[in-house]
C-alpha positions in Angstrom: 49.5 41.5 -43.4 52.4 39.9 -45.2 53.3 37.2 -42.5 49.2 36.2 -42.4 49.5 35.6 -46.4 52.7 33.3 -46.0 51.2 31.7 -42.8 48.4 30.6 -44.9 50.4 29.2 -47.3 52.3 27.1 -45.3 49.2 26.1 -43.4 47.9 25.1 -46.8 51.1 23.0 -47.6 51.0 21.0 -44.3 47.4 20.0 -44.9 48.1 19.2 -48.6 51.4 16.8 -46.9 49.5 15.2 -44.2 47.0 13.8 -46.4 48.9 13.0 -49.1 51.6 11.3 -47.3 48.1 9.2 -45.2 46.6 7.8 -48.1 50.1 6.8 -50.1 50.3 2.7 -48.8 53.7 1.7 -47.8 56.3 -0.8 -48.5 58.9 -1.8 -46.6 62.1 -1.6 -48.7 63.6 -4.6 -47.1 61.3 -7.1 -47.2 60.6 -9.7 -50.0 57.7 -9.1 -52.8 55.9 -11.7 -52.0 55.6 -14.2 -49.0 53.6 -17.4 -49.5 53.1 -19.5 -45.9 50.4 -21.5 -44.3 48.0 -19.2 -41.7 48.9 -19.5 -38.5 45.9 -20.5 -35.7 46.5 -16.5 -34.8 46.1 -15.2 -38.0 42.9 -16.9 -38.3 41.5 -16.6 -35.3 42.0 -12.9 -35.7 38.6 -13.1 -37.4 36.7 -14.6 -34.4 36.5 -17.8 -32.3 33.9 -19.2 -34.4 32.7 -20.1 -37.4 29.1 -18.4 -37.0 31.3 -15.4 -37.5 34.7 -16.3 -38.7 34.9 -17.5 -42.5 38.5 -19.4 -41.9 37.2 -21.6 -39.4 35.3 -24.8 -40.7 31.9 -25.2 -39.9 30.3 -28.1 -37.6 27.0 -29.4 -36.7 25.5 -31.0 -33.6 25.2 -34.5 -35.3 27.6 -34.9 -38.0 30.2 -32.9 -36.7 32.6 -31.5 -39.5 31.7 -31.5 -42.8 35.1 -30.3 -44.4 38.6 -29.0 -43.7 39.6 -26.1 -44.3 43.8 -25.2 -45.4 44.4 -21.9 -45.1 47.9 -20.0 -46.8 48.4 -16.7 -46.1 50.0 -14.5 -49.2 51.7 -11.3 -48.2 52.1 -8.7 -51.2 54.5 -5.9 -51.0 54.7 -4.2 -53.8 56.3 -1.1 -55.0 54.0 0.1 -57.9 51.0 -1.1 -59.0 50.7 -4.9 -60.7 49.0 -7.4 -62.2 49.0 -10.1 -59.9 48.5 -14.2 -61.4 48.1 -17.3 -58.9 48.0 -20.9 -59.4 46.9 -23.0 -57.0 45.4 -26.5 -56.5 45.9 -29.2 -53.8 45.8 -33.0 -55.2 46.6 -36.5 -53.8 49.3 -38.7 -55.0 47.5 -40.2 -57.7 46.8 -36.4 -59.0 43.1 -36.4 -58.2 42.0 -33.1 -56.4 42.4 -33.7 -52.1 40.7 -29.6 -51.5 39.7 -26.8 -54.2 41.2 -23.4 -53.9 38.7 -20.5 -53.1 38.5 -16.8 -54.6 36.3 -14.2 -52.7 33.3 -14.6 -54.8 33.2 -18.0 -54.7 33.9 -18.4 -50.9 30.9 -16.3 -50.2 28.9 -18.5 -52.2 30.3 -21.6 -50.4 29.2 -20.0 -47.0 26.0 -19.1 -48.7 25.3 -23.0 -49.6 26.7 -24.4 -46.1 24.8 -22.8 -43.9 21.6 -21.2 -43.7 21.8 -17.7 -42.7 20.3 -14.5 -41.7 21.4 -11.7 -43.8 20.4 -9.3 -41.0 22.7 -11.2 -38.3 25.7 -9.8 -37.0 27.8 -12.8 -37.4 26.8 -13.2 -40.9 27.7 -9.8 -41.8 30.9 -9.9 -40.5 31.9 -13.3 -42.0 30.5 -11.9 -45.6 32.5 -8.7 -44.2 35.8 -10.2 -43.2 36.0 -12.7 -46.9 35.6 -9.5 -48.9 38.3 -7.7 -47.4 41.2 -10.8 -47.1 40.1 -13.6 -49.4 41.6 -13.6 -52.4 39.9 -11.3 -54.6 40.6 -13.7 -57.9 43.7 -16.1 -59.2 44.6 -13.2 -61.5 44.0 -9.4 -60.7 45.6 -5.9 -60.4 46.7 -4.8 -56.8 47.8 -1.5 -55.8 51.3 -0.2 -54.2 52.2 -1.2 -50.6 51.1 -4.2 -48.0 48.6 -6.2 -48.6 47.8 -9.6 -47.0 45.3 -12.1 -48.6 44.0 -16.0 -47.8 43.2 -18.4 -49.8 41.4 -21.4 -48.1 41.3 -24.4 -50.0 38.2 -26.6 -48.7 37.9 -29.9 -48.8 35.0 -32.5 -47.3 36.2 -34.0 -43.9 39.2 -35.0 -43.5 40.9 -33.8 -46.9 42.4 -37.2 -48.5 46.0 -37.9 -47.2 48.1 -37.7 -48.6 48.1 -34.8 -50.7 50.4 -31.9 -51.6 49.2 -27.9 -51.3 50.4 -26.2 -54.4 50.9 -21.8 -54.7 52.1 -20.0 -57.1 52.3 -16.1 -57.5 54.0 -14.2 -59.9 53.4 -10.5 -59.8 54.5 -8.8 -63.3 58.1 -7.1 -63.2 59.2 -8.5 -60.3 61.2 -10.9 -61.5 60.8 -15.0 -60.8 57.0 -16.1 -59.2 57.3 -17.3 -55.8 55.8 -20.8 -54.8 55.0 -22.4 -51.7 53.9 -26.5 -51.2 52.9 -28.3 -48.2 52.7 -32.0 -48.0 49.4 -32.6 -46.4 50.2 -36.0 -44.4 48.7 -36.5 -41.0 45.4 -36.7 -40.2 43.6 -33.6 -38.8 42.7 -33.9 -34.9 
């Protein structure tokens, strides 16, 4: 009977391990706290080939073809406790007027809500409501849990964003020592 009650035991242990070890996120020791770059054509078409379904992608119509242009930068957090996160960002012209405007979740979904009329019982809407929620950036200052986590911010503009202009990020991430910023001079006309 007594190897039954330690078998149990350690049974009970394993279980306990797996799952505990599963739902603790992980960081990668060697990598930097936080990466700022611009998305990459792969990165966003990870989310689908068009914009009926894919919020990164700008939309078009039959007649007047684009409306605006989208800039997307990709943030990478990897952080080793919990934090409070804080981002600046803005995109202006030479002369300081604003070229684009930076979008948080919320107010992405309401862009695509005013854009384009859509069917709340499609597919493609779902997903694009679907896919903003879980990588937009949830809000220029919120708390964000240990491990990986990758976010966009798209900064949209009306067709063609004013040239040119400079793309301005900034994220500090509390107790991690200096923020990290990223700027991309915006000069040649999109094709």
């Amino acid at each position: 009977m007594k190897p039954l009650k330690h078998w149990g035991f350690v049974s009970l242990l394993f279980i306990n391990c797996f799952f505990a070890c599963k739902t603790v996120p992980v960081t990668k020791d060697n990598s930097q706290v936080i990466q700022i770059e611009q998305a990459s054509l792969q990165d966003i078409r990870a989310y689908g080939v068009s914009y009926e379904q894919n919020p990164y992608m700008e939309p078009k119509t039959l007649i007047r073809g684009k409306l605006n242009e989208f800039f997307v930068v990709k943030v990478t957090l990897n952080l080793p406790v919990r934090s409070v996160i804080s981002v600046l960002a803005d995109a202006k012209t030479a002369d300081g007027t604003e070229a684009a405007r930076p979008y948080t979740r919320d107010d992405f979904v309401a862009f695509w809500d005013n854009v384009i009329v859509q069917n709340e019982d499609s597919y493609k809407y779902n997903q694009k409501i679907t896919t903003i929620r879980r990588s937009c950036i949830p809000s220029f200052f919120f708390t964000e849990g240990a491990g990986q986590t990758v976010y966009f911010i798209p900064f949209v503009g009306k067709y063609p964003i004013s040239r040119p202009a400079k793309i301005y990020v900034q994220v500090s991430v509390t107790g991690q020592g200096e923020p990290c910023t990223y700027t991309y001079d915006l000069l040649n006309q999109p094709q």
